[in-house]
VEXVOMAR-315755 format. One record per residue (C-alpha): x, y, z; residue in one letter; residue number from 1. Coordinates in pm, 1 decimal, always signed. Example, Ala and Ser with C-alpha at 12.3 -4.5 7.8 and 13.67 -1.06 7.14 Angstrom:
2
{px = +1230.0	py = -450.0	pz = +780.0	rest = A	nr = 1}
{px = +1367.0	py = -106.0	pz = +714.0	rest = S	nr = 2}
! end
This chain:
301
{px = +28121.3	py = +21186.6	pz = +16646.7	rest = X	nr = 1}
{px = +28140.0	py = +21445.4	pz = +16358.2	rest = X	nr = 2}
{px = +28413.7	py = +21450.8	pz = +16122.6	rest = X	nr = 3}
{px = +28666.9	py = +21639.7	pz = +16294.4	rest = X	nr = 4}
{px = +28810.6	py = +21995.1	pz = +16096.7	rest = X	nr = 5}
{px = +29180.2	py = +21935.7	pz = +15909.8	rest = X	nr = 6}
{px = +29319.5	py = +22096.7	pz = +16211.7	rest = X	nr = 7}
{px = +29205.3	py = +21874.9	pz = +16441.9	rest = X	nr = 8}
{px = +29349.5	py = +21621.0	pz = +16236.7	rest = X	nr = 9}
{px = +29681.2	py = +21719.3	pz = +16195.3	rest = X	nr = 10}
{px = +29879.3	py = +21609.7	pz = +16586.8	rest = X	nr = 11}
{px = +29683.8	py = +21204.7	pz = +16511.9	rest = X	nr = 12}
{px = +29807.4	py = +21222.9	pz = +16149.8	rest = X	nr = 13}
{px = +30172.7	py = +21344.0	pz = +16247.9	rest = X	nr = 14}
{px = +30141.9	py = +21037.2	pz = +16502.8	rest = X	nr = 15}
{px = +30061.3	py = +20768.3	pz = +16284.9	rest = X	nr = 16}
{px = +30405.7	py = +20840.1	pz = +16114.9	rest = X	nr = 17}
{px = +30553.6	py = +20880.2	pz = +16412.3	rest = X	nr = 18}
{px = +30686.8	py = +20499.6	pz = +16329.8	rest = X	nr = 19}
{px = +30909.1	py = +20628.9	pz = +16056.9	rest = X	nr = 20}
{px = +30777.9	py = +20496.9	pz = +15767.5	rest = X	nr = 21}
{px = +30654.9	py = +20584.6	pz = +15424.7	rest = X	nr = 22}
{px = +30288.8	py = +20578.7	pz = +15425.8	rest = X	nr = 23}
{px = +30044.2	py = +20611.2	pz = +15146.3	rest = X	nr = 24}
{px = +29762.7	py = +20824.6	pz = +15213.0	rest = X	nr = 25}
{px = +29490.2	py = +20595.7	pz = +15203.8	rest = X	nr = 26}
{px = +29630.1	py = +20425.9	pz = +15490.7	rest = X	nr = 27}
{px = +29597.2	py = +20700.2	pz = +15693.8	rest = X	nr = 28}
{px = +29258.0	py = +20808.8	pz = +15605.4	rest = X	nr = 29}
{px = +29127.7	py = +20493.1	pz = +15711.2	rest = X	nr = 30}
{px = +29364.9	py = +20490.6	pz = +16064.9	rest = X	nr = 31}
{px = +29224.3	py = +20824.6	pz = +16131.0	rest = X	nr = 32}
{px = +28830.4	py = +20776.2	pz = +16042.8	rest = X	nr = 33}
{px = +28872.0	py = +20448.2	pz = +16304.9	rest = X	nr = 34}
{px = +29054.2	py = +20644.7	pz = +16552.4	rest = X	nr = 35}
{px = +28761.7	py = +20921.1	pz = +16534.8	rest = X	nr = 36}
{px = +28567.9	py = +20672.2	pz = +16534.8	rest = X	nr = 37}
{px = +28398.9	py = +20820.4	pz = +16238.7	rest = X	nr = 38}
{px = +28057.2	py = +20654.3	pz = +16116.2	rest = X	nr = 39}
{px = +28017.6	py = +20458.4	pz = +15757.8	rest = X	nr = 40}
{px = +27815.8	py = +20728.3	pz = +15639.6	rest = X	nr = 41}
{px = +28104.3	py = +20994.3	pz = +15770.9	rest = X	nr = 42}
{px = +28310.9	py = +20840.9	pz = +15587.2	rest = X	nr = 43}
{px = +28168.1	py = +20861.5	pz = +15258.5	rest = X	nr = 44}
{px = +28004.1	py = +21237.6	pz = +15302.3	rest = X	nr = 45}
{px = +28108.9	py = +21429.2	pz = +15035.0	rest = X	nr = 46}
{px = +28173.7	py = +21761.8	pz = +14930.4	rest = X	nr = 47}
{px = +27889.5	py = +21980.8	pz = +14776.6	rest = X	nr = 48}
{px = +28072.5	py = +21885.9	pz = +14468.8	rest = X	nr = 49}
{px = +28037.7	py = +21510.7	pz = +14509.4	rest = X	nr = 50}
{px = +28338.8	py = +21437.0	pz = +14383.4	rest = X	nr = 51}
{px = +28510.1	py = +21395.3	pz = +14723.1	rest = X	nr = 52}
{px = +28503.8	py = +21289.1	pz = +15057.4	rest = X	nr = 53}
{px = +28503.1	py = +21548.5	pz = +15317.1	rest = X	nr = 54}
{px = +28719.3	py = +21346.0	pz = +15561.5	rest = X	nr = 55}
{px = +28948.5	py = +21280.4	pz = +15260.8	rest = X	nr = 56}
{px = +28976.5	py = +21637.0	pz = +15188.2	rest = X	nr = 57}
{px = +29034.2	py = +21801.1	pz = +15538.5	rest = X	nr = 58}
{px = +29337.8	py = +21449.8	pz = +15577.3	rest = X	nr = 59}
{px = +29478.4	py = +21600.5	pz = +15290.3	rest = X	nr = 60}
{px = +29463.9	py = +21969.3	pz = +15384.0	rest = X	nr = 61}
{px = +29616.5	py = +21852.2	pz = +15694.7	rest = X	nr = 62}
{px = +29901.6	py = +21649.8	pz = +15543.7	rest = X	nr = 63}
{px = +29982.8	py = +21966.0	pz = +15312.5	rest = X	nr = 64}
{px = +29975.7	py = +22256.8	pz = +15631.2	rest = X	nr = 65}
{px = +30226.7	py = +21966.5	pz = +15809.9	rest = X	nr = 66}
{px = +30463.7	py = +21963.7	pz = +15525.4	rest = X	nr = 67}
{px = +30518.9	py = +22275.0	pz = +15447.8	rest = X	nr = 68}
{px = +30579.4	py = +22345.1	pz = +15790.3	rest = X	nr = 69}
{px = +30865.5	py = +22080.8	pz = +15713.1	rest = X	nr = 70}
{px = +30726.6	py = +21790.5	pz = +15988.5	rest = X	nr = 71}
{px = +30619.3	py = +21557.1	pz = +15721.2	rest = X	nr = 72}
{px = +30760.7	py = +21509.0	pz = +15378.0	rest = X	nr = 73}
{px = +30663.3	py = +21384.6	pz = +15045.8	rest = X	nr = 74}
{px = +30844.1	py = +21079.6	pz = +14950.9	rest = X	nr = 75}
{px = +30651.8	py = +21010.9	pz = +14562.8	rest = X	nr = 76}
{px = +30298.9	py = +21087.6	pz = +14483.5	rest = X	nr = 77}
{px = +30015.7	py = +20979.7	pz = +14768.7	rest = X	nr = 78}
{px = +30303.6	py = +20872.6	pz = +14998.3	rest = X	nr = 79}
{px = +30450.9	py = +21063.6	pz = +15309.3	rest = X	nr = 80}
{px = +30663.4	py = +20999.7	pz = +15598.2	rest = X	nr = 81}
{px = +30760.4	py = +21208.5	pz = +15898.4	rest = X	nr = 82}
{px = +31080.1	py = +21457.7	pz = +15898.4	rest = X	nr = 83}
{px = +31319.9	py = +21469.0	pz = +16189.0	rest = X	nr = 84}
{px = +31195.0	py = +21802.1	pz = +16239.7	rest = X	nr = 85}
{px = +30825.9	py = +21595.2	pz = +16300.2	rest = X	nr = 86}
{px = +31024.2	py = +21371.1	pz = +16535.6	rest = X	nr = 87}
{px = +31132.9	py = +21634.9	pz = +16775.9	rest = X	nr = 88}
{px = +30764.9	py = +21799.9	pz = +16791.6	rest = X	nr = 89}
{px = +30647.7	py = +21535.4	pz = +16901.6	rest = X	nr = 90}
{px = +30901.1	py = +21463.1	pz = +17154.9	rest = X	nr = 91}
{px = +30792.1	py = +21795.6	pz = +17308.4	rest = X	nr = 92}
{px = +30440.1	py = +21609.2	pz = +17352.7	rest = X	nr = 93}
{px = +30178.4	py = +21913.1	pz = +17225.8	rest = X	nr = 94}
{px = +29858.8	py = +21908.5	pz = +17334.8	rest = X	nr = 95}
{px = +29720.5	py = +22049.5	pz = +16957.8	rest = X	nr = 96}
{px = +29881.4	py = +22159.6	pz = +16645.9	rest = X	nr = 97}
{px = +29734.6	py = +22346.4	pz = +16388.6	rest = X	nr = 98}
{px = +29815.4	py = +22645.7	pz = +16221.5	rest = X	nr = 99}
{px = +29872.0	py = +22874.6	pz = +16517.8	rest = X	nr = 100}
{px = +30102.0	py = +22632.7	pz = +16607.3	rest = X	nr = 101}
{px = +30268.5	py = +22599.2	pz = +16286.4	rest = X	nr = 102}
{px = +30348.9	py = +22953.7	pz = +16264.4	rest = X	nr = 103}
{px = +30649.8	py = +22917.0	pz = +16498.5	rest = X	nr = 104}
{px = +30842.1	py = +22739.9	pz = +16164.6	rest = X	nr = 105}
{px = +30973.8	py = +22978.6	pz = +15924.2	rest = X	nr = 106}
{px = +30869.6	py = +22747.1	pz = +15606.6	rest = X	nr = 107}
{px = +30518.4	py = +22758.6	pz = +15724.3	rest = X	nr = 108}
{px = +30513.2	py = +23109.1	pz = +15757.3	rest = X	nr = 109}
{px = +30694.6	py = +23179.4	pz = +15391.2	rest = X	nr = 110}
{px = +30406.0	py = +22925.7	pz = +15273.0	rest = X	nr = 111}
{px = +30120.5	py = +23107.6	pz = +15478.3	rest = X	nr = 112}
{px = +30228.0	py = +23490.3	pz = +15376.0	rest = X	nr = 113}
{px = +30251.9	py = +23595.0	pz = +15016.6	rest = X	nr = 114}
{px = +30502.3	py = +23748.0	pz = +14836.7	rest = X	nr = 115}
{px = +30503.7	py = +24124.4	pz = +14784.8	rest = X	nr = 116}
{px = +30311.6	py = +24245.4	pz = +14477.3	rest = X	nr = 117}
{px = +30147.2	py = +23956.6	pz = +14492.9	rest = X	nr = 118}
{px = +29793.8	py = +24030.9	pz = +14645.4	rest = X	nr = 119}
{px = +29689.9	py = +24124.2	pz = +14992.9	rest = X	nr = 120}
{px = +29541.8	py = +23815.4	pz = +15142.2	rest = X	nr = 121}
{px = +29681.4	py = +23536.9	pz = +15338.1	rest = X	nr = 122}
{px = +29783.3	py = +23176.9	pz = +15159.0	rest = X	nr = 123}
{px = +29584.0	py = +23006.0	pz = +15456.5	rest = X	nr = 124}
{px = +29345.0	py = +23116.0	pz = +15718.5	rest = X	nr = 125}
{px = +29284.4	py = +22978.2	pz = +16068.4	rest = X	nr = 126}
{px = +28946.1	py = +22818.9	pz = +15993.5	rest = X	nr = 127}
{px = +28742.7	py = +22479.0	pz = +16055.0	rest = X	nr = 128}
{px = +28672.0	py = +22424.4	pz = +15681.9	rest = X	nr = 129}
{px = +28970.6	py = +22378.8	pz = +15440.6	rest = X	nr = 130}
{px = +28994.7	py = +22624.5	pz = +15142.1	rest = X	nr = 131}
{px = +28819.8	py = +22362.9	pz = +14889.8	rest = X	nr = 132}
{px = +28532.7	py = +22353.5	pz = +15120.5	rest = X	nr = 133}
{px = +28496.7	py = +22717.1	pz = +15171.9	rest = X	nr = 134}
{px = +28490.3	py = +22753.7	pz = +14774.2	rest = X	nr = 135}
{px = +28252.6	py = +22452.3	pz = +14678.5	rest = X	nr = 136}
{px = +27988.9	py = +22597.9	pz = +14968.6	rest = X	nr = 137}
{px = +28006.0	py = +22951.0	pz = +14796.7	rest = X	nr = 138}
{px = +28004.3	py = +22816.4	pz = +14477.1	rest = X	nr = 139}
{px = +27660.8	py = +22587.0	pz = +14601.5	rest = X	nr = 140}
{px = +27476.9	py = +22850.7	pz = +14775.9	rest = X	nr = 141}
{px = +27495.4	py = +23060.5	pz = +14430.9	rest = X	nr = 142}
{px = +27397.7	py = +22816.1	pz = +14232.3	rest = X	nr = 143}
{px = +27069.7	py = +22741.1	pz = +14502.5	rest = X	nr = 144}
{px = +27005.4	py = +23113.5	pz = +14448.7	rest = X	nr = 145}
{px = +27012.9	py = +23126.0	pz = +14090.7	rest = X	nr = 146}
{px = +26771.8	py = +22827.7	pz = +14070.3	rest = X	nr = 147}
{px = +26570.1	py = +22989.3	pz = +14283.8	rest = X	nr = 148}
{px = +26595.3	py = +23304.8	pz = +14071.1	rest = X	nr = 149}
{px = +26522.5	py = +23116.3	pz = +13762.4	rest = X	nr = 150}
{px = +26217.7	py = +22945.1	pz = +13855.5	rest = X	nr = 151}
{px = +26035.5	py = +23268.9	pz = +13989.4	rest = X	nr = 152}
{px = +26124.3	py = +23398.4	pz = +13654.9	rest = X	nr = 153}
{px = +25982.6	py = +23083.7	pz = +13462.1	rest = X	nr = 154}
{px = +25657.0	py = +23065.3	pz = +13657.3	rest = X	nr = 155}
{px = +25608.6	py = +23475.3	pz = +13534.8	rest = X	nr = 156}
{px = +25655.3	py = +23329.1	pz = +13167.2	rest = X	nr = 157}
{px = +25379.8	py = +23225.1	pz = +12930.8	rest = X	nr = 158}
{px = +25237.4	py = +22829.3	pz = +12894.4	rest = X	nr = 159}
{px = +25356.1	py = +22866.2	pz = +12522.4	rest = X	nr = 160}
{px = +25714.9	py = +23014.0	pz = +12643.2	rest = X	nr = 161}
{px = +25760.4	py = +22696.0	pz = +12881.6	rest = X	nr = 162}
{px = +25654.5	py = +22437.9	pz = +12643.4	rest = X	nr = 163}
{px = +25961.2	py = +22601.3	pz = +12433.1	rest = X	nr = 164}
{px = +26154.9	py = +22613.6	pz = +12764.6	rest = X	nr = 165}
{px = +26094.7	py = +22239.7	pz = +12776.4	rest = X	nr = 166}
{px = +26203.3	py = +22185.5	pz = +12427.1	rest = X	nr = 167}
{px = +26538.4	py = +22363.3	pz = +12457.9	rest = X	nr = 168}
{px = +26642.8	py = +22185.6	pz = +12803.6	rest = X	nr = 169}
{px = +26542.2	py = +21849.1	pz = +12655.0	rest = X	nr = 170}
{px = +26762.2	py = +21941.2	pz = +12358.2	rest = X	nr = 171}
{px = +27073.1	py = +22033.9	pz = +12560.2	rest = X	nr = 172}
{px = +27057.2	py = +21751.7	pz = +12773.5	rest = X	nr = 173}
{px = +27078.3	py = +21520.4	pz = +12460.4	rest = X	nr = 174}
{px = +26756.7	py = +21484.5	pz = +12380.9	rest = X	nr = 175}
{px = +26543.0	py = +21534.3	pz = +12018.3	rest = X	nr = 176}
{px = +26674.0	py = +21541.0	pz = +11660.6	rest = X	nr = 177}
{px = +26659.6	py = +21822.7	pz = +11611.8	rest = X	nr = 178}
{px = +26525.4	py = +22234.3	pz = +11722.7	rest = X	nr = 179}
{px = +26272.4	py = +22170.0	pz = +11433.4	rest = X	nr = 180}
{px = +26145.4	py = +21822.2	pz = +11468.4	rest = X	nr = 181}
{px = +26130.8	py = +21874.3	pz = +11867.0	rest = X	nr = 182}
{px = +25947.3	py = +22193.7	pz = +11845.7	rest = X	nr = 183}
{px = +25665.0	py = +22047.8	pz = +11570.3	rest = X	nr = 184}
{px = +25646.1	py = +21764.3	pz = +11862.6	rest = X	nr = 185}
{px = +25562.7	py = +21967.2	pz = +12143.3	rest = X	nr = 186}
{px = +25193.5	py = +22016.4	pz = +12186.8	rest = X	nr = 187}
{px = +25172.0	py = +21868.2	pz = +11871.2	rest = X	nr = 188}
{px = +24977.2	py = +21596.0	pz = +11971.2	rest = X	nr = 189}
{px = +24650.1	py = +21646.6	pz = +12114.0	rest = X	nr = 190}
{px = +24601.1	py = +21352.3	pz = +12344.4	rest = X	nr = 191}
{px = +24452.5	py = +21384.3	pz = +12665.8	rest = X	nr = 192}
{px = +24746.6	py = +21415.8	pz = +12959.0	rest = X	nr = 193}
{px = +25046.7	py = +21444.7	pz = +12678.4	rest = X	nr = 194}
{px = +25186.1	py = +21785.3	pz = +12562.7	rest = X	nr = 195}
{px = +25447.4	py = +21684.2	pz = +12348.2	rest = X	nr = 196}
{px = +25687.4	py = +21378.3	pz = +12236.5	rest = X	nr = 197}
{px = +26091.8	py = +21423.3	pz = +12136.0	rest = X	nr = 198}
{px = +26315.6	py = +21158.9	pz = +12018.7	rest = X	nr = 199}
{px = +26539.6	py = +20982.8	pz = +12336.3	rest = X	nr = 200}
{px = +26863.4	py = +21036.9	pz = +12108.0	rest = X	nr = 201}
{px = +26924.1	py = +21190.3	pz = +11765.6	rest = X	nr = 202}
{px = +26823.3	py = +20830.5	pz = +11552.7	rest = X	nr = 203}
{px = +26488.0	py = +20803.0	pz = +11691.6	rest = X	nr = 204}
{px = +26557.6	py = +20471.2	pz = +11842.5	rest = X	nr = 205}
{px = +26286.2	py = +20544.2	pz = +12122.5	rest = X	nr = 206}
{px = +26056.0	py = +20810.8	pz = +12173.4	rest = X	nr = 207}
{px = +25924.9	py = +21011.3	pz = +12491.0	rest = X	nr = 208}
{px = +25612.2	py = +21159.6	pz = +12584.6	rest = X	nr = 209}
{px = +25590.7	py = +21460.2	pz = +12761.8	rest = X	nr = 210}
{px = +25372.1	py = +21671.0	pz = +12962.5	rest = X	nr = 211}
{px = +25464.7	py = +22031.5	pz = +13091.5	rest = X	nr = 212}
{px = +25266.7	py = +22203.8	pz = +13353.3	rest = X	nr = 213}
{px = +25337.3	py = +22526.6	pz = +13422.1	rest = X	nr = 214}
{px = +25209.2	py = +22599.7	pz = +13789.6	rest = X	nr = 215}
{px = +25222.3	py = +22915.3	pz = +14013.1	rest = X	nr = 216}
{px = +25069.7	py = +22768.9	pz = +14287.6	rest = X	nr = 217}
{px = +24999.2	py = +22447.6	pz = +14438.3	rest = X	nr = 218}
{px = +25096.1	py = +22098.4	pz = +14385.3	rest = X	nr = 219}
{px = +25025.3	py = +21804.5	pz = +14130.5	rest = X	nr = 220}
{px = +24885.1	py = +21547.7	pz = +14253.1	rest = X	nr = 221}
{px = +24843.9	py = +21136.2	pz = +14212.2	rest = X	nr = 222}
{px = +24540.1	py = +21183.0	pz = +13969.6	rest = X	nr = 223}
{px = +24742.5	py = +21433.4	pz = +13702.7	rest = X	nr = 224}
{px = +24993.3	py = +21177.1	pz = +13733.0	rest = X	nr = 225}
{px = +24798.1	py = +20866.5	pz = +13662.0	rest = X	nr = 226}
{px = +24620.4	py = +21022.5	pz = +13336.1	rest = X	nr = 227}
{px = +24926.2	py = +21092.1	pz = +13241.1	rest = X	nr = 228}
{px = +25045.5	py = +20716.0	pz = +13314.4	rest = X	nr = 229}
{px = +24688.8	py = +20642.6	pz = +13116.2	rest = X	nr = 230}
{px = +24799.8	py = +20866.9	pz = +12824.2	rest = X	nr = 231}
{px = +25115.0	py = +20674.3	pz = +12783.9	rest = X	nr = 232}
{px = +24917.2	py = +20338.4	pz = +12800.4	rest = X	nr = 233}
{px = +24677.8	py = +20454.7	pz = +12514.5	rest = X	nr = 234}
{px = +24988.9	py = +20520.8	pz = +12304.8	rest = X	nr = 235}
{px = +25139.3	py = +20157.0	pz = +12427.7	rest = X	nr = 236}
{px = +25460.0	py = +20416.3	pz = +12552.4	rest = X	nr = 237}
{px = +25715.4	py = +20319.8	pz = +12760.9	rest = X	nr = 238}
{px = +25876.7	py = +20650.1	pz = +12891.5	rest = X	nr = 239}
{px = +25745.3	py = +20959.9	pz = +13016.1	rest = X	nr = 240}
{px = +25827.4	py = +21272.6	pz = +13114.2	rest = X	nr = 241}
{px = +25632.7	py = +21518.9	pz = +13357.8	rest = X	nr = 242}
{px = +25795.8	py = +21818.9	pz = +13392.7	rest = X	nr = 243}
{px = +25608.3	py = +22124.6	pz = +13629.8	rest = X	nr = 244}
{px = +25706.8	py = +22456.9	pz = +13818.9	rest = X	nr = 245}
{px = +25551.0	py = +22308.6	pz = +14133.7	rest = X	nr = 246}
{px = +25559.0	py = +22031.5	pz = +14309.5	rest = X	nr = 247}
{px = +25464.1	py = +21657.4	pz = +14320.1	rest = X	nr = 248}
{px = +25241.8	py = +21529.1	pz = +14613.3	rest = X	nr = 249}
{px = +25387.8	py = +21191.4	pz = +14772.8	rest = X	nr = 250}
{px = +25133.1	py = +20991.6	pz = +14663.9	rest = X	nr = 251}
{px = +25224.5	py = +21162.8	pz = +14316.4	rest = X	nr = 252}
{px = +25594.9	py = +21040.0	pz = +14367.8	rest = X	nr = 253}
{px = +25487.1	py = +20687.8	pz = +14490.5	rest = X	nr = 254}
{px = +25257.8	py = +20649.8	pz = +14254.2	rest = X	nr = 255}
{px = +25503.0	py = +20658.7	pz = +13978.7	rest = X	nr = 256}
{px = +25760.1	py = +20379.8	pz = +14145.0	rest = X	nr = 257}
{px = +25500.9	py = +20099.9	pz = +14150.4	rest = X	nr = 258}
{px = +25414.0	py = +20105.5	pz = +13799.2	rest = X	nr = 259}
{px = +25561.0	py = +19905.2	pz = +13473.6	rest = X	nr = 260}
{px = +25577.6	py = +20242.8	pz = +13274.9	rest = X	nr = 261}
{px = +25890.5	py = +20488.0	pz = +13347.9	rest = X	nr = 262}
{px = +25806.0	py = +20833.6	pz = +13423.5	rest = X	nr = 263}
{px = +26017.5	py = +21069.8	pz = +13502.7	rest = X	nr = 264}
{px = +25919.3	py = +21350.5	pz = +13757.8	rest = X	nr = 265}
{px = +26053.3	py = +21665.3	pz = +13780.0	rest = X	nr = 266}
{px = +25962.2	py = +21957.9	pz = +13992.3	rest = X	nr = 267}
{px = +26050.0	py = +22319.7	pz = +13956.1	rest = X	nr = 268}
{px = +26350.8	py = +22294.3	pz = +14226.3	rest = X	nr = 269}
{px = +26495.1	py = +22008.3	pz = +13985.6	rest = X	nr = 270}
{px = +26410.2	py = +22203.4	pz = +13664.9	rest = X	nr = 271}
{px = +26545.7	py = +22509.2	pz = +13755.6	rest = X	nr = 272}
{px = +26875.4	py = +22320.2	pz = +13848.0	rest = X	nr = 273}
{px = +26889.1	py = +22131.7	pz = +13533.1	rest = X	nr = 274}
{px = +26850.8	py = +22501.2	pz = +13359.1	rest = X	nr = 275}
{px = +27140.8	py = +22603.5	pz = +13572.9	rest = X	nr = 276}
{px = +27350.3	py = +22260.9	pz = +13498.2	rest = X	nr = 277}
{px = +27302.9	py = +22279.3	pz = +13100.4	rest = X	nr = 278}
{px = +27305.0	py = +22703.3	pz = +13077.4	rest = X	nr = 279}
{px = +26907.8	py = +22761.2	pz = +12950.3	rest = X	nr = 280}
{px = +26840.1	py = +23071.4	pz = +13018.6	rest = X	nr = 281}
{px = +27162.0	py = +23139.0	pz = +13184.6	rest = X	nr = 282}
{px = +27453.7	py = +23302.9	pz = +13067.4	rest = X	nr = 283}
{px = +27856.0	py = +23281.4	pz = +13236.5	rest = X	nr = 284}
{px = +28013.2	py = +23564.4	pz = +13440.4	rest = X	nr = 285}
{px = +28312.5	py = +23364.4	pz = +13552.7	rest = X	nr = 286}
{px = +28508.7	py = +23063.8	pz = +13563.8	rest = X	nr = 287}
{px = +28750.5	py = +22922.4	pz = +13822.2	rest = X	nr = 288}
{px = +28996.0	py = +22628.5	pz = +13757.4	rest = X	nr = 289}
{px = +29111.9	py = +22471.1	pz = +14062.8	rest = X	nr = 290}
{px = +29483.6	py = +22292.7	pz = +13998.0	rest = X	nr = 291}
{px = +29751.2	py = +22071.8	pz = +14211.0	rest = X	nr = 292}
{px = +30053.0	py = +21952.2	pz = +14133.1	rest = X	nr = 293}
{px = +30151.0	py = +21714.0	pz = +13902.1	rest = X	nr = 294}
{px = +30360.1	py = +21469.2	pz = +14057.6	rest = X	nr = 295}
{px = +30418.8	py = +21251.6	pz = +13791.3	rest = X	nr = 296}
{px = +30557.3	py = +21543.6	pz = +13622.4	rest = X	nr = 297}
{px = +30879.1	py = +21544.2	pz = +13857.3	rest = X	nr = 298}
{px = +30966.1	py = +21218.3	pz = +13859.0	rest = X	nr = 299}
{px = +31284.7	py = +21212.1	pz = +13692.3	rest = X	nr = 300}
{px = +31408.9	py = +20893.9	pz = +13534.0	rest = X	nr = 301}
! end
């Protein structure tokens, strides 16, 4: 089945304490992934983030709607355990709770509505998808758009601008000496299939060849690929990198795992992200920290 929403979740999680005792929550993320039955690639799914499980999230969205509509309570940090309050809602034997159903306690509602003066929208929202979800999908579909954005702008761009494109993403991304030696090395060297070589780190331990294509329109192919490979054999090289605006053909992209020699390919989707991910040719509008509370912080000795 498909991992259920966090308010689905919240009747089987106020069950499994229903025995009285503290839990942690890892054990009840793993009772309640067995009793939905959830799949071993459920379980691990993760936010658009990837720093999160989605089931993981939505258990503990579910834990925090339940305790501040005082059925659950916190007993130190990552355990829980059921209030009396809990007991006698389940007693009554409810079909479903979730937050229409929550809204009948007083706490909850205090929790759900803000205070006066202090902005117009609701604490929580009826909804399938808990808040952290909601955010990390806006925040992913503008950052899709902006790549998108940004590659359309750096296929309009000159070959010489991208080869200096190149240069300054290789350099934020901890690559090169430095701005001068890396942009004497690109183009610099003439050989058939190579564009350019930079340092792997700022001592020169190891150096990388480069080629960058920049491509309107269709795709490069297994043959750019291996004179490329052959370039990097005629310079007894060990590490490439082929960086385009288009795409790589599969025979491109199989090509390159069944040989000794480790190139690198990346396509304008990937490029564009890696613009995005290390700000080249991007500037901030806005940041947004996301806190909880510190647990630790309370414990008093």
């Amino acid at each position: 089945m498909s991992i259920p929403d966090y308010q689905t979740i919240m009747l089987p999680l106020l069950k499994f304490l229903a025995d009285g005792q503290v839990h942690a929550k890892r054990e009840a993320v793993q009772h309640l992934a067995e009793e939905f039955k959830l799949s071993g690639e459920e379980r691990k799914e993760l936010l658009p983030s990837g720093k999160q499980p989605v089931f993981g999230n939505r258990v503990g969205w579910a834990r925090t709607y339940l305790k501040n509509a005082g059925l659950i309570k916190s007993i130190r940090h990552g355990y829980f355990a059921i209030t009396d309050q809990g007991k006698q809602i389940l007693a009554r034997n409810p079909e479903r709770i979730d937050v229409k159903f929550l809204e009948q306690f007083p706490d909850f509602m205090e929790f759900k509505q803000p205070k006066k003066g202090e902005g117009s929208a609701a604490v929580v929202t009826p909804s399938e998808t808990t808040p952290e979800e909601v955010l990390e999908t806006a925040y992913q579909e503008i950052q899709e758009t902006l790549a998108s954005e940004l590659l359309k702008t750096v296929k309009e761009c000159s070959p010489e601008f991208f080869e200096r494109l190149v240069v300054d993403l290789l350099l934020k991304m901890g690559y090169g000496g430095s701005r001068k030696e890396a942009g004497k090395a690109i183009g610099a060297t003439g050989d058939g299939g190579i564009d350019g070589i930079i340092k792997e780190d700022k001592l020169g331990l190891d150096i990388i060849y480069i080629q960058a294509k920049r491509w309107t329109n269709g795709i490069v192919g297994r043959p750019e690929i291996q004179k490329f490979a052959g370039a990097l054999q005629g310079q007894r090289a060990r590490k490439g990198i082929f960086i385009t605006t288009s795409n790589f053909s599969k025979e491109a992209l199989d090509y390159v795992r069944n040989i000794e020699t480790k190139i690198i390919l990346i396509d304008g989707q990937r490029l564009a992200e890696l613009m995005a991910e290390h700000n080249v040719g991007v500037a901030p509008i806005a940041s947004y920290e996301i806190k909880k509370i510190d647990n630790d912080y309370f414990v008093e000795d």
